[in-house]
SEFIZA-3560 file (N, C-alpha, C; in Angstrom, 3 decimals):
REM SEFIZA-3560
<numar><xx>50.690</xx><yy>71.336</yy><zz>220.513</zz><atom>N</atom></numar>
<numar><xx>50.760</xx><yy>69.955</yy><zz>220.929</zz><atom>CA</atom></numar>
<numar><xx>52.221</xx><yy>69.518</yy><zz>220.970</zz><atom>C</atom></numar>
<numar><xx>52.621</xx><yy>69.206</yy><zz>222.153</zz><atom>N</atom></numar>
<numar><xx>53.898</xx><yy>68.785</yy><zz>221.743</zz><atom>CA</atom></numar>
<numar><xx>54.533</xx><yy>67.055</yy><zz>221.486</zz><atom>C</atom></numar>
<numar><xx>55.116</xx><yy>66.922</yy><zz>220.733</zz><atom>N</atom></numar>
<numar><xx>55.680</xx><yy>66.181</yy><zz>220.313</zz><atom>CA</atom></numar>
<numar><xx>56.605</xx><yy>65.055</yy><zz>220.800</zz><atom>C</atom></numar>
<numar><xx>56.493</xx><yy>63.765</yy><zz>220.801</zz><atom>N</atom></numar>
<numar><xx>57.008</xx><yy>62.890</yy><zz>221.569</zz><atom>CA</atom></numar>
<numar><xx>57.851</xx><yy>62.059</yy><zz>220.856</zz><atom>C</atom></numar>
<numar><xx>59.596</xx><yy>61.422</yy><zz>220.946</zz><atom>N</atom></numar>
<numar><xx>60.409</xx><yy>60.881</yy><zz>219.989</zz><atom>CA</atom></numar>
<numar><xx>59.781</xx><yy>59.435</yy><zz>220.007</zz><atom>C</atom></numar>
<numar><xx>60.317</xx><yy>58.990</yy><zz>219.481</zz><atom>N</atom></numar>
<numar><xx>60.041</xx><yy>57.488</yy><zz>219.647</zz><atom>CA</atom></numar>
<numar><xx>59.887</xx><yy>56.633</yy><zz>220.511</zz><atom>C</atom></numar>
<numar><xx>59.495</xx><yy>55.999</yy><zz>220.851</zz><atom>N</atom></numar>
<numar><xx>59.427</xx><yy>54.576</yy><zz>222.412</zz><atom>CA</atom></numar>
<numar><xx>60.649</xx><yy>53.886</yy><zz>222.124</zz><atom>C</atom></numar>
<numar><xx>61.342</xx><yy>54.169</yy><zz>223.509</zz><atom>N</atom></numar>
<numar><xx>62.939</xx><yy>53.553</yy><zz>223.954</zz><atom>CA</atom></numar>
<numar><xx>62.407</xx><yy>52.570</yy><zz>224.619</zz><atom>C</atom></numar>
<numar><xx>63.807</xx><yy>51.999</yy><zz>225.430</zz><atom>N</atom></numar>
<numar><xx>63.626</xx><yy>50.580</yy><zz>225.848</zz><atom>CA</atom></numar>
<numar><xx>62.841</xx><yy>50.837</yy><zz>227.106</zz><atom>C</atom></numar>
<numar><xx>62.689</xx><yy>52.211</yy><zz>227.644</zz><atom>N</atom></numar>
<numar><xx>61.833</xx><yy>52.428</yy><zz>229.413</zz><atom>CA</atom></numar>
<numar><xx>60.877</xx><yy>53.436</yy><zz>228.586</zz><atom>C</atom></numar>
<numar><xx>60.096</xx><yy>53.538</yy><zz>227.587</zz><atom>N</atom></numar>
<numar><xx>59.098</xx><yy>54.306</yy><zz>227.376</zz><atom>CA</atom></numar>
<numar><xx>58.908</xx><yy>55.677</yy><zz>225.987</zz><atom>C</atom></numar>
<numar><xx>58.627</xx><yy>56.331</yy><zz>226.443</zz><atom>N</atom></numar>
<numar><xx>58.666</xx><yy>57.444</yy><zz>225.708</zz><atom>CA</atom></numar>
<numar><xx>59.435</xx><yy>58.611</yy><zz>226.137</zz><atom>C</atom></numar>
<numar><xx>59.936</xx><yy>59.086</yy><zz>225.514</zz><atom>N</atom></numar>
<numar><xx>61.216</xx><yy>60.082</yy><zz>225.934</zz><atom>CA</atom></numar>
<numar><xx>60.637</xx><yy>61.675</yy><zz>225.826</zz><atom>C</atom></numar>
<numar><xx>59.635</xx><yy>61.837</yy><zz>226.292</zz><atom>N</atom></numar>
<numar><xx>59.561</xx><yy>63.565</yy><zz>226.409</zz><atom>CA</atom></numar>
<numar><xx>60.400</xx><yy>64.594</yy><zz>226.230</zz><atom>C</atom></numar>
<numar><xx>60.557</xx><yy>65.763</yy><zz>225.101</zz><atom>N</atom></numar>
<numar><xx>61.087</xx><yy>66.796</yy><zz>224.880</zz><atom>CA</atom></numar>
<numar><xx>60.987</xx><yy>67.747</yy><zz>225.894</zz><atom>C</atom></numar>
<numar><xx>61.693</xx><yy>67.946</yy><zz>226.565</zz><atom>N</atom></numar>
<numar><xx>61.624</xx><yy>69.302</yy><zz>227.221</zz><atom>CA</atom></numar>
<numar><xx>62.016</xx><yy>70.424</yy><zz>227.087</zz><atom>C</atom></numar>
<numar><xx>60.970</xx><yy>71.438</yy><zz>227.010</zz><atom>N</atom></numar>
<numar><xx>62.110</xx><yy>72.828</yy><zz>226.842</zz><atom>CA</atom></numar>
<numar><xx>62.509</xx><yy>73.468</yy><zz>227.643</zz><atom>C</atom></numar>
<numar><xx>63.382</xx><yy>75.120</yy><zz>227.425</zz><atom>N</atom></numar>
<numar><xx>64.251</xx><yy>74.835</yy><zz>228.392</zz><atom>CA</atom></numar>
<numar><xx>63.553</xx><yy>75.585</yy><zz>229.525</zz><atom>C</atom></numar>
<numar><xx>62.017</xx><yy>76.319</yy><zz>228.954</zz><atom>N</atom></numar>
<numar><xx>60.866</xx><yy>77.070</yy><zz>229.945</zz><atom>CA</atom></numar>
<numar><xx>60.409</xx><yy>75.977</yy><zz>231.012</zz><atom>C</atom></numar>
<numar><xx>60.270</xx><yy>74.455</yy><zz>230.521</zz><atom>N</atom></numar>
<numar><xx>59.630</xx><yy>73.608</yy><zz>231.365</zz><atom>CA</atom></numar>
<numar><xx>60.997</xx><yy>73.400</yy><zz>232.609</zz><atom>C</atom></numar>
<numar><xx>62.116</xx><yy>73.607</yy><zz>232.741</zz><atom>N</atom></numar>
<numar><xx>63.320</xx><yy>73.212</yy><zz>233.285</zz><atom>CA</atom></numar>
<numar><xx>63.150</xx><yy>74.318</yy><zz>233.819</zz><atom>C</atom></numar>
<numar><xx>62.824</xx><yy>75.743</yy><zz>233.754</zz><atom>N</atom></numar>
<numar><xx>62.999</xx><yy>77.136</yy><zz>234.734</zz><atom>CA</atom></numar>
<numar><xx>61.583</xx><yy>76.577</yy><zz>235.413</zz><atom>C</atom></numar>
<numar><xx>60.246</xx><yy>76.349</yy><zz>234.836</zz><atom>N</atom></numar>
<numar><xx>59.207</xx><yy>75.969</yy><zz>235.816</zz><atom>CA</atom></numar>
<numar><xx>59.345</xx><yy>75.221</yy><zz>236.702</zz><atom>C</atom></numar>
<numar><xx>59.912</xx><yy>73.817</yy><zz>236.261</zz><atom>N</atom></numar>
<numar><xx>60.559</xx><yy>72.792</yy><zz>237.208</zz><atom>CA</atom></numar>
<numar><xx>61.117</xx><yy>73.160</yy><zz>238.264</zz><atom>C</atom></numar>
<numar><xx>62.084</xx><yy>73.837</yy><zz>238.495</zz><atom>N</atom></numar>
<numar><xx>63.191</xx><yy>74.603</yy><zz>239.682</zz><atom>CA</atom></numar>
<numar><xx>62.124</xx><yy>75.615</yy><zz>240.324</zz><atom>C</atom></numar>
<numar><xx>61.271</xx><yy>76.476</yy><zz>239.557</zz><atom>N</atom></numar>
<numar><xx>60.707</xx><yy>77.126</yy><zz>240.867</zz><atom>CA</atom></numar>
<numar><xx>59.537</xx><yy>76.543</yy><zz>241.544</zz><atom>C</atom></numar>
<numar><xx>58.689</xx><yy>75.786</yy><zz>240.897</zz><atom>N</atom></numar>
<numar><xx>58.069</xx><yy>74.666</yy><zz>241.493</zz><atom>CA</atom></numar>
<numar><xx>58.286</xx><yy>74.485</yy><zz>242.736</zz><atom>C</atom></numar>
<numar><xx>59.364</xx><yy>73.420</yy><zz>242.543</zz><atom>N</atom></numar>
<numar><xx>59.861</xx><yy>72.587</yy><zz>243.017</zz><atom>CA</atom></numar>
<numar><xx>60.144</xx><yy>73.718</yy><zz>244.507</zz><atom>C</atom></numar>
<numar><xx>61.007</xx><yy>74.703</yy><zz>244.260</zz><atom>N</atom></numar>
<numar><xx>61.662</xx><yy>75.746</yy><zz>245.606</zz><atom>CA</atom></numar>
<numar><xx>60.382</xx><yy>75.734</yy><zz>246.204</zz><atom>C</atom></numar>
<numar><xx>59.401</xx><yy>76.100</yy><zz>245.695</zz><atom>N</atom></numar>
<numar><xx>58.162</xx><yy>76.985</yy><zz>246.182</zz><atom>CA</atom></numar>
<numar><xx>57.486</xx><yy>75.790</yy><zz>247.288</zz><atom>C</atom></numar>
<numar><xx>57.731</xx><yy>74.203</yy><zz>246.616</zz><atom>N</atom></numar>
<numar><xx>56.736</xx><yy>73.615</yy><zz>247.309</zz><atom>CA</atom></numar>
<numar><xx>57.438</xx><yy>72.913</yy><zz>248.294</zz><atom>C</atom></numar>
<numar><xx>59.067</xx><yy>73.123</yy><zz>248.457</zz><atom>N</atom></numar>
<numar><xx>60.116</xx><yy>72.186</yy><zz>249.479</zz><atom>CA</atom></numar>
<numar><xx>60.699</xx><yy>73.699</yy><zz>250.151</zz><atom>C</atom></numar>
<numar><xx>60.966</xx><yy>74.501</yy><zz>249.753</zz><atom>N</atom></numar>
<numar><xx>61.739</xx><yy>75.872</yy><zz>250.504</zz><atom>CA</atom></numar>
<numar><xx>63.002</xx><yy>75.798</yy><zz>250.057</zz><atom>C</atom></numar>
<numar><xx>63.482</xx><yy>74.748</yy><zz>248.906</zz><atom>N</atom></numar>
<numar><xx>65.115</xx><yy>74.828</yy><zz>248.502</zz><atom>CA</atom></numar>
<numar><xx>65.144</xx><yy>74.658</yy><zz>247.411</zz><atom>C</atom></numar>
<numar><xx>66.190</xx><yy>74.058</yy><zz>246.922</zz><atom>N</atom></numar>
<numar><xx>66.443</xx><yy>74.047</yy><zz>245.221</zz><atom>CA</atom></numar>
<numar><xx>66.361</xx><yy>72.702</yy><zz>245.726</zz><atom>C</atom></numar>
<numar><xx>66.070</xx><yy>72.191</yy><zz>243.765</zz><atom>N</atom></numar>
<numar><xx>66.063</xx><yy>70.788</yy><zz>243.567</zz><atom>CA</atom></numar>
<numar><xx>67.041</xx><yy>70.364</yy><zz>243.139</zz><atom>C</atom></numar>
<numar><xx>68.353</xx><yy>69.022</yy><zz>244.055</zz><atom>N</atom></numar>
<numar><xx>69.438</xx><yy>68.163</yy><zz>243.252</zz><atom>CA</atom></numar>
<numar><xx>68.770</xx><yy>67.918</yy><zz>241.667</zz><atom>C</atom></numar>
<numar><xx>69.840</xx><yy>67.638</yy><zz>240.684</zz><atom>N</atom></numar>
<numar><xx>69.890</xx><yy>67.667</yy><zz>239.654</zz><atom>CA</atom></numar>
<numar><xx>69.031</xx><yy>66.326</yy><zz>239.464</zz><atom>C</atom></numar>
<numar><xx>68.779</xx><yy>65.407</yy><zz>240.261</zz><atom>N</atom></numar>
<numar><xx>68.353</xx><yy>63.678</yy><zz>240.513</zz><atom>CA</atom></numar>
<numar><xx>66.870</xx><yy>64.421</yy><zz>240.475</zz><atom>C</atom></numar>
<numar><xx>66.359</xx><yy>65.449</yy><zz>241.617</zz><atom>N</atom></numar>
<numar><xx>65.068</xx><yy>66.140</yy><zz>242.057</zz><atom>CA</atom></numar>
<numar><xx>64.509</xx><yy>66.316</yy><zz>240.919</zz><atom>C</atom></numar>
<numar><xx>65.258</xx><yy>67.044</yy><zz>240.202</zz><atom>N</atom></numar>
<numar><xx>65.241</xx><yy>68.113</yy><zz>238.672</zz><atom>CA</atom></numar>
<numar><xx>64.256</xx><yy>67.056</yy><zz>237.827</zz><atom>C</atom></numar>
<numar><xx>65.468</xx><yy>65.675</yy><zz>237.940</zz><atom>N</atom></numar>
<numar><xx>65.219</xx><yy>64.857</yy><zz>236.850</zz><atom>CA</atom></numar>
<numar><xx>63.777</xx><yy>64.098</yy><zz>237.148</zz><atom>C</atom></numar>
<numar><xx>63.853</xx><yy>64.029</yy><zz>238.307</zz><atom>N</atom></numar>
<numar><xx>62.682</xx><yy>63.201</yy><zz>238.427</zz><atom>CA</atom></numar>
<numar><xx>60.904</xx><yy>64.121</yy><zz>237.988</zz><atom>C</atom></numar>
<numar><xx>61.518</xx><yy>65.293</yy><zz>238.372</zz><atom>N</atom></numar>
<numar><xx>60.052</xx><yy>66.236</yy><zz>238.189</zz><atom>CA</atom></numar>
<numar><xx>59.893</xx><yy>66.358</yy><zz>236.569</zz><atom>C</atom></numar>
<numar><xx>60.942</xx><yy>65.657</yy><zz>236.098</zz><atom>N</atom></numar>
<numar><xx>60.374</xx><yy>66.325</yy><zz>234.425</zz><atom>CA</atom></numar>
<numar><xx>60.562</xx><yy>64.728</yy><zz>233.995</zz><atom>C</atom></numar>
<numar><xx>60.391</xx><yy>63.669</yy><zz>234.531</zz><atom>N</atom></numar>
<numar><xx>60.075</xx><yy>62.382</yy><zz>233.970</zz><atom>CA</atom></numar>
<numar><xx>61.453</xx><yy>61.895</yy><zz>233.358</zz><atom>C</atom></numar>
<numar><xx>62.963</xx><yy>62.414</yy><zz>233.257</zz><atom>N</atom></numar>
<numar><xx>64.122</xx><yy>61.880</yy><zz>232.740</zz><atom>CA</atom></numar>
<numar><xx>64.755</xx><yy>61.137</yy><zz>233.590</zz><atom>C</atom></numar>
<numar><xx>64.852</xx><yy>60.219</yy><zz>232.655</zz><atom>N</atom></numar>
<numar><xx>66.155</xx><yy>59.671</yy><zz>233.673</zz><atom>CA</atom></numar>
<numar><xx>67.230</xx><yy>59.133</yy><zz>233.024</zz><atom>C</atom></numar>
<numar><xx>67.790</xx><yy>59.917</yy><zz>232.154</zz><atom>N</atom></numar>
<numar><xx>69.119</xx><yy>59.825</yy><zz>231.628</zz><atom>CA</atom></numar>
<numar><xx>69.827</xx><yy>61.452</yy><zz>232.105</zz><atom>C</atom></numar>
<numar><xx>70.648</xx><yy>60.576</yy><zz>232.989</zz><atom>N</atom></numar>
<numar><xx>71.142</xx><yy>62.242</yy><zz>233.751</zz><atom>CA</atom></numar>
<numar><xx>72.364</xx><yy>62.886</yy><zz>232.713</zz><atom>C</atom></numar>
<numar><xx>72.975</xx><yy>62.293</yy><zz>231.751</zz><atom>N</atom></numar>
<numar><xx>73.668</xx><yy>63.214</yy><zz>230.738</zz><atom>CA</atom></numar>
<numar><xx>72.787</xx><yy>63.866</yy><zz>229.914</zz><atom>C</atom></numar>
<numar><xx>71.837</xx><yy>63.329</yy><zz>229.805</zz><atom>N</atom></numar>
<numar><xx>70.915</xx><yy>64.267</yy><zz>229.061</zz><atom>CA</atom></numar>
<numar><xx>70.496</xx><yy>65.865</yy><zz>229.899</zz><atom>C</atom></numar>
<numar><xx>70.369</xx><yy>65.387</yy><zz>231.064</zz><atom>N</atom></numar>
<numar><xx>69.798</xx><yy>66.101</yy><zz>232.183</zz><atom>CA</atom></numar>
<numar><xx>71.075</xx><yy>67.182</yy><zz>232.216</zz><atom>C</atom></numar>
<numar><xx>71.913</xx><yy>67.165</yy><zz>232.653</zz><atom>N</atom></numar>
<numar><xx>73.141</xx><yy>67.750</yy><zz>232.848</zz><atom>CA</atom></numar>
<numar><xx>73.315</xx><yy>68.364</yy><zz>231.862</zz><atom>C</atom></numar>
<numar><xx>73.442</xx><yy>68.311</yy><zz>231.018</zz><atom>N</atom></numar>
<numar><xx>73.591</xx><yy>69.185</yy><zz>229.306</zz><atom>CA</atom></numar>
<numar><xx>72.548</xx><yy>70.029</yy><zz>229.284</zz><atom>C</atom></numar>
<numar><xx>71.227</xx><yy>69.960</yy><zz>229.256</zz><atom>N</atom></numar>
<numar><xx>70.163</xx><yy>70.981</yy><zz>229.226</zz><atom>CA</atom></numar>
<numar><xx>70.942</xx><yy>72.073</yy><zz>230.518</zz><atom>C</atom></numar>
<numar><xx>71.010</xx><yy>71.649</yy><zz>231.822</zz><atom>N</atom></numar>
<numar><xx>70.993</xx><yy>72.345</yy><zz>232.901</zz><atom>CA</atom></numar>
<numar><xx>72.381</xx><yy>73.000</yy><zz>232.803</zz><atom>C</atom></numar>
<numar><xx>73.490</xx><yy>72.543</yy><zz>231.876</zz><atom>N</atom></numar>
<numar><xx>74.446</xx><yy>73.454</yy><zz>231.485</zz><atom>CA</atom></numar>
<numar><xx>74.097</xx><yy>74.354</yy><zz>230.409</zz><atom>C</atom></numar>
<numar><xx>73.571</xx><yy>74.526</yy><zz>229.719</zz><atom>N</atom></numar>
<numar><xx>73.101</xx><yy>74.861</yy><zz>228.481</zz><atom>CA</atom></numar>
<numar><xx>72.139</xx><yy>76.151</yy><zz>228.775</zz><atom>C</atom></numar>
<numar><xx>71.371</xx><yy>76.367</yy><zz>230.176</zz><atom>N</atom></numar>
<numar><xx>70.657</xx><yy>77.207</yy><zz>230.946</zz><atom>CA</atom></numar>
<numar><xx>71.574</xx><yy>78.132</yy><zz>231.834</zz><atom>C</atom></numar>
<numar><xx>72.519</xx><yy>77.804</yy><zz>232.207</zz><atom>N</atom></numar>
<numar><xx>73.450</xx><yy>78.236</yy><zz>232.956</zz><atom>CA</atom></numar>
<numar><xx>74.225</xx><yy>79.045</yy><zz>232.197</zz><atom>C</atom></numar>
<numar><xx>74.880</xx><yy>79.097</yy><zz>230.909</zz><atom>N</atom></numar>
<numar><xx>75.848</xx><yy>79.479</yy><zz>229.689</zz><atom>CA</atom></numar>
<numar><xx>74.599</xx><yy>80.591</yy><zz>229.096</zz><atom>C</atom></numar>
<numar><xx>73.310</xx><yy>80.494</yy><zz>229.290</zz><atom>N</atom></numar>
<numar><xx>72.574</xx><yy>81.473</yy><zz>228.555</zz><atom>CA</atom></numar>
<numar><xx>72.292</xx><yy>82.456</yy><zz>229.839</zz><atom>C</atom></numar>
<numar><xx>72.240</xx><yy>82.241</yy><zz>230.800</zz><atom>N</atom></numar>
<numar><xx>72.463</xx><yy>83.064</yy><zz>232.227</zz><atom>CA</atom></numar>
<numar><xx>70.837</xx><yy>83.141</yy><zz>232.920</zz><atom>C</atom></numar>
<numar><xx>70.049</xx><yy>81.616</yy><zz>232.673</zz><atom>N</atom></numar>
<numar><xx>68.854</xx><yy>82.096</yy><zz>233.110</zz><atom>CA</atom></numar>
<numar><xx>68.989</xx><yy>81.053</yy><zz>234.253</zz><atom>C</atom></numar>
<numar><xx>70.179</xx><yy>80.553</yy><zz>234.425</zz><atom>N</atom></numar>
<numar><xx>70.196</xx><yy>79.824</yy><zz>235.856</zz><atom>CA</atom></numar>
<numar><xx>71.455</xx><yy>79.883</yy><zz>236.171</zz><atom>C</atom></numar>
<numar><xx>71.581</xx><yy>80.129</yy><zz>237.991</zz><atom>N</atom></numar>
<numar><xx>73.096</xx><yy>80.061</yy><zz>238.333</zz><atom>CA</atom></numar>
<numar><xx>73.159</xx><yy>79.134</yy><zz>239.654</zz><atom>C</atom></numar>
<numar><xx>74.625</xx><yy>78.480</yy><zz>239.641</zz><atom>N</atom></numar>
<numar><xx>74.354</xx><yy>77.654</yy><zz>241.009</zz><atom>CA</atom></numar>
<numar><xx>75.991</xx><yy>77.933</yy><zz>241.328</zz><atom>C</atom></numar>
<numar><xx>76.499</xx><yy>77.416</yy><zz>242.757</zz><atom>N</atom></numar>
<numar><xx>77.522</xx><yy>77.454</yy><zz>243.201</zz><atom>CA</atom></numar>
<numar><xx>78.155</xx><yy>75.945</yy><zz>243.262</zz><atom>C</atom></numar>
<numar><xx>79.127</xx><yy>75.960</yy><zz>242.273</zz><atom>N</atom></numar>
<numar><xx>79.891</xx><yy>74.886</yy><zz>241.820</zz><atom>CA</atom></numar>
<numar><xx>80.338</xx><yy>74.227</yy><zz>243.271</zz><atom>C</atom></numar>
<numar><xx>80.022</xx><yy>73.126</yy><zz>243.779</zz><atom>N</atom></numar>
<numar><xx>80.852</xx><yy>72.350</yy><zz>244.642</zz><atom>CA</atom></numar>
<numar><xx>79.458</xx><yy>72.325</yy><zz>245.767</zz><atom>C</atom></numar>
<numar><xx>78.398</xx><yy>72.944</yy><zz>245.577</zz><atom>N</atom></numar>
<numar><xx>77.648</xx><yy>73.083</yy><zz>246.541</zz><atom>CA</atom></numar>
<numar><xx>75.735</xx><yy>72.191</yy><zz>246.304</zz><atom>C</atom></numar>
<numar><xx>75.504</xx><yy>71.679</yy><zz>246.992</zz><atom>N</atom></numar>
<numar><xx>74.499</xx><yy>70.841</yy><zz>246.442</zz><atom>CA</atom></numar>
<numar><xx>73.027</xx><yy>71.892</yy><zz>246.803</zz><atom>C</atom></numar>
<numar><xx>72.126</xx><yy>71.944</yy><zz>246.216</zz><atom>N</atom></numar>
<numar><xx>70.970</xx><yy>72.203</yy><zz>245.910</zz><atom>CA</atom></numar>
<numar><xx>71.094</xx><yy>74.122</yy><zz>245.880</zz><atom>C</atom></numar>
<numar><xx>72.193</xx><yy>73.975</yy><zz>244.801</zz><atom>N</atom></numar>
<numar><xx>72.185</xx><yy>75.718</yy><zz>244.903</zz><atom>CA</atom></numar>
<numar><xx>72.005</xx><yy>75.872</yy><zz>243.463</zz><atom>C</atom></numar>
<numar><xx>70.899</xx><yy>75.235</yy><zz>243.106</zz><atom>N</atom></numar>
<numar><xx>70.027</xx><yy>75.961</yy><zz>241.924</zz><atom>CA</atom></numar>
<numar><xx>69.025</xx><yy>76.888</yy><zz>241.576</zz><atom>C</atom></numar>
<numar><xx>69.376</xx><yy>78.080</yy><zz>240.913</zz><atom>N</atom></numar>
<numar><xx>68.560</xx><yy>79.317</yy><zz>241.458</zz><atom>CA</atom></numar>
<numar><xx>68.574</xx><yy>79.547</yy><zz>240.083</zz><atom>C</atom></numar>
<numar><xx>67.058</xx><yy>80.072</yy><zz>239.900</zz><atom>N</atom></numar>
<numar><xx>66.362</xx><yy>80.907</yy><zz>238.746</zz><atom>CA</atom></numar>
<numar><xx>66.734</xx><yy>82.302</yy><zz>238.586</zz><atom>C</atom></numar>
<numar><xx>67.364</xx><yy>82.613</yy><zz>237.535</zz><atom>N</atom></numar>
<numar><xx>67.923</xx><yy>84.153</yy><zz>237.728</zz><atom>CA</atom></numar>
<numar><xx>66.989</xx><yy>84.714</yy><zz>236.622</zz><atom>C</atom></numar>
<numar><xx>66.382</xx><yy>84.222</yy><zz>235.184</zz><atom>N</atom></numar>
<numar><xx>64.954</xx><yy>84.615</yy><zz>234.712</zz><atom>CA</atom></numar>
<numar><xx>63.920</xx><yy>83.785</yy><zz>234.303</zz><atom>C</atom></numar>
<numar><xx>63.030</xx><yy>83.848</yy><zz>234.980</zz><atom>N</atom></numar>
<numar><xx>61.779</xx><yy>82.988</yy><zz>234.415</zz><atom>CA</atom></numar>
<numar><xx>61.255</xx><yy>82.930</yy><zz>233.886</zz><atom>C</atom></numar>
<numar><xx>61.405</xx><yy>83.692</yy><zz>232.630</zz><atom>N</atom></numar>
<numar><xx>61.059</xx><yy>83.571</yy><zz>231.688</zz><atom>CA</atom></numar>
<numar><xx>62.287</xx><yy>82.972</yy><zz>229.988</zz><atom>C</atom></numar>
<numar><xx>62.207</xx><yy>82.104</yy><zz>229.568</zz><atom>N</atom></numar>
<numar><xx>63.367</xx><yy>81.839</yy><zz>228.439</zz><atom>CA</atom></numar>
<numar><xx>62.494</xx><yy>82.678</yy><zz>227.240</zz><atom>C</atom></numar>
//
């Protein structure tokens, strides 16, 4: 069962891990034909504090289960799908 922090001022703040963030991205490719902007990302996993967002999705990138091309928009690619 997973676990939910406290009710903020827009709701409840869902934990995500970092398996639900590799599901998210291939999802997402599978059902548009591209990668999802980091905004896409956020919206499919219910966040919308994008420093929060940005830190996980660096944090995936530094462990090498996602790579994208710096300067380039929707070049987010699953390199293992499994964490």
């Amino acid at each position: 069962m997973r676990k939910e922090r406290p009710m903020g001022k827009r709701g409840p703040h869902p934990k995500h891990s970092d398996q639900d963030y590799v599901d998210a991205i291939i999802s997402y490719r599978k059902r548009h034909g591209y990668s999802p902007t980091f905004r896409d990302l956020a919206t499919e996993l219910g966040i919308t504090s994008s420093g929060y967002h940005s830190a996980r999705i660096r944090k995936l990138h530094e462990a090498g289960i996602v790579r994208s091309d710096p300067g380039h928009a929707r070049s987010i690619v699953v390199v293992q799908d499994r964490v």
